[in-house]
C-alpha positions in Angstrom: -8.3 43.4 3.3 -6.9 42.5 6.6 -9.7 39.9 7.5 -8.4 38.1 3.8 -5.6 37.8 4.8 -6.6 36.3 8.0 -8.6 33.6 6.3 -6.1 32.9 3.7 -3.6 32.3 6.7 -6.2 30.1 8.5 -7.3 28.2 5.8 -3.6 27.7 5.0 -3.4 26.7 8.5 -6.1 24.0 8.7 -5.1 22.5 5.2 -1.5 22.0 6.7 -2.5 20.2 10.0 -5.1 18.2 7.4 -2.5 16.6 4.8 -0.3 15.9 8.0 -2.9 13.3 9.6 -2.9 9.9 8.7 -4.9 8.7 6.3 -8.1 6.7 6.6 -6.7 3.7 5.5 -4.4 3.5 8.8 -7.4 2.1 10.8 -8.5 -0.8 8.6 -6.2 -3.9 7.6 -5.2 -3.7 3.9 -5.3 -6.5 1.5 -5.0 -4.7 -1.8 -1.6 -2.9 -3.0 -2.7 -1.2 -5.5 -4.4 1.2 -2.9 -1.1 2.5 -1.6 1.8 4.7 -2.9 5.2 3.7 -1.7 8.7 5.6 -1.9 11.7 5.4 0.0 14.9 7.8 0.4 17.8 6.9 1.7 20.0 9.3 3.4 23.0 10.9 5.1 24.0 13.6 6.6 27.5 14.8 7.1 28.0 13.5 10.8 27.1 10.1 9.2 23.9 9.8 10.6 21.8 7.3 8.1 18.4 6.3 7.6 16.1 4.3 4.9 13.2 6.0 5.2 9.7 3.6 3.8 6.8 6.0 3.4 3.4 4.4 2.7 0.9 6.9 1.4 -2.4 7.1 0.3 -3.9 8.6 -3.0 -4.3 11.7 -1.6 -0.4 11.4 -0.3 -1.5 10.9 3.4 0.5 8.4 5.8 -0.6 5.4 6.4 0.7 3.3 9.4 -0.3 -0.5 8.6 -2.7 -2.2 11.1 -1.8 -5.6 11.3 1.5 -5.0 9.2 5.2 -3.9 9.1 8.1 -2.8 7.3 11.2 -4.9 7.4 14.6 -4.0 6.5 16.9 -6.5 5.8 15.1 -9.0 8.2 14.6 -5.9 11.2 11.2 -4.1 11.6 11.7 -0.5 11.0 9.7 1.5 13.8 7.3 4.1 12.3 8.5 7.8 13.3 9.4 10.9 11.7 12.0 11.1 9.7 15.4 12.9 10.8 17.6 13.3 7.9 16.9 15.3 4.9 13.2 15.7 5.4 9.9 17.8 6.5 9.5 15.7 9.7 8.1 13.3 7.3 6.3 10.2 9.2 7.1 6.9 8.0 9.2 3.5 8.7 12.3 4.4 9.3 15.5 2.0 9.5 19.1 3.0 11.2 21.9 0.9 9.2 24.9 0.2 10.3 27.8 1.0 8.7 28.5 -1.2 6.7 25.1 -1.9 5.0 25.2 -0.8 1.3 22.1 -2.8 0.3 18.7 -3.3 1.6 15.9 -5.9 1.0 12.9 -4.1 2.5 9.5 -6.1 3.0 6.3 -4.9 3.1 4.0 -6.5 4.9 0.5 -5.3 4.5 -1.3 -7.8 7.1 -0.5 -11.1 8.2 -0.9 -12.9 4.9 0.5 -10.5 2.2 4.4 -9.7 2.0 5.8 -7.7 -0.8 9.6 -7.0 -0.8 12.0 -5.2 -3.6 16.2 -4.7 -3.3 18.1 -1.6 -3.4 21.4 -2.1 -4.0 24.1 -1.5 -7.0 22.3 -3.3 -9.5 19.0 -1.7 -8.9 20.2 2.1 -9.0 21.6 2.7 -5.1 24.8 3.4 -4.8 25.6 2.9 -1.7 26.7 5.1 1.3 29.9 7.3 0.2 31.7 7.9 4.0 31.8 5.6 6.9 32.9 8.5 9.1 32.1 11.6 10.2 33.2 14.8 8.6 34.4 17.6 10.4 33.2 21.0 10.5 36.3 22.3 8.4 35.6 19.9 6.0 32.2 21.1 5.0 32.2 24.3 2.4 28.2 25.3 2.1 29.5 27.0 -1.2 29.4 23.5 -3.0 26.5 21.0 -2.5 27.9 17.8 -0.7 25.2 15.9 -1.7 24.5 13.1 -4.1 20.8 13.8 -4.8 19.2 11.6 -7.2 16.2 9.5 -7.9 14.8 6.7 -10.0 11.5 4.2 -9.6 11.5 0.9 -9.5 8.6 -0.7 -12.2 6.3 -3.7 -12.1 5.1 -3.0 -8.6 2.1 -4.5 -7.1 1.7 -0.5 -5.4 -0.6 2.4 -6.9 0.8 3.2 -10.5 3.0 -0.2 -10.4 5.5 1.9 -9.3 8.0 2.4 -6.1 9.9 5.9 -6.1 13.3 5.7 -4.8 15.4 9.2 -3.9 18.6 9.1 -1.9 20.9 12.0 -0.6 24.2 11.0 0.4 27.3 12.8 0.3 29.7 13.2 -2.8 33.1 11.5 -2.6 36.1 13.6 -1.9 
């Protein structure tokens, strides 16, 4: 029974470190969109920390970091990293925004030649941020989410399923 166990925990084990690698598709330049999955969150956190987090997956929801191409946030190239706020250590392209960015134009460029872009903003389900400045500890009650936590997709995509998945957590007004 004990050795089960063992091998249910190692195969557990490898299959973890396996779906955290990147995918294939990170070594070769892509031309075709329809072979990659694309969602974003936004978030915050209640020191005000942001981040717009762009992950580009494959079909088997692995990472892919573009060779030959970038993601652009309103006209800066996000940096790909692991994500910090609200997530699993995700890897992905994240962006910082200042504070008073409330909207984002983000631009996917696969390779040289192909750029895709979309908004989020107001008009295309993002709210925007709640607080421009920090909370303090006696301002947070654990009892009671704080957290806007939503999601909605964006349609008529040139991405797998035609599709872009949008979530964002940001905190509830007071």
């Amino acid at each position: 029974m004990r050795a089960r166990v063992y091998i249910l925990v190692l195969f557990l084990s490898i299959l973890g470190v396996q779906s955290c690698s990147k995918s294939a598709l990170s070594d070769i330049e892509l031309t075709d969109p329809s072979l990659v999955k694309v969602s974003v969150r936004i978030a915050q956190d209640y020191d005000n920390n942001k981040e717009v987090q762009v992950f580009i997956r494959d079909k088997n929801n692995r990472p892919i970091q573009l060779e030959n191409g970038w993601v652009e946030v309103n006209g800066i190239v996000a940096h790909w990293d692991r994500a910090e706020i609200h997530s699993l250590d995700e890897r992905g392209y994240i962006y910082q925004p200042d504070e008073y960015e409330h909207g984002f134009r983000i631009y996917i460029q696969l390779n040289p030649h192909d750029v895709y872009w979309f908004d989020l903003n107001s008009s295309t389900g993002f709210p925007g941020f709640i607080r421009n400045y920090p909370l303090y500890d006696d301002e947070f009650h654990p009892e009671h989410d704080p957290y806007i936590n939503e999601y909605y997709k964006l349609y008529d995509m040139p991405f797998r399923n035609r599709i872009v998945k949008v979530r964002y957590q940001i905190l509830k007004p007071r």
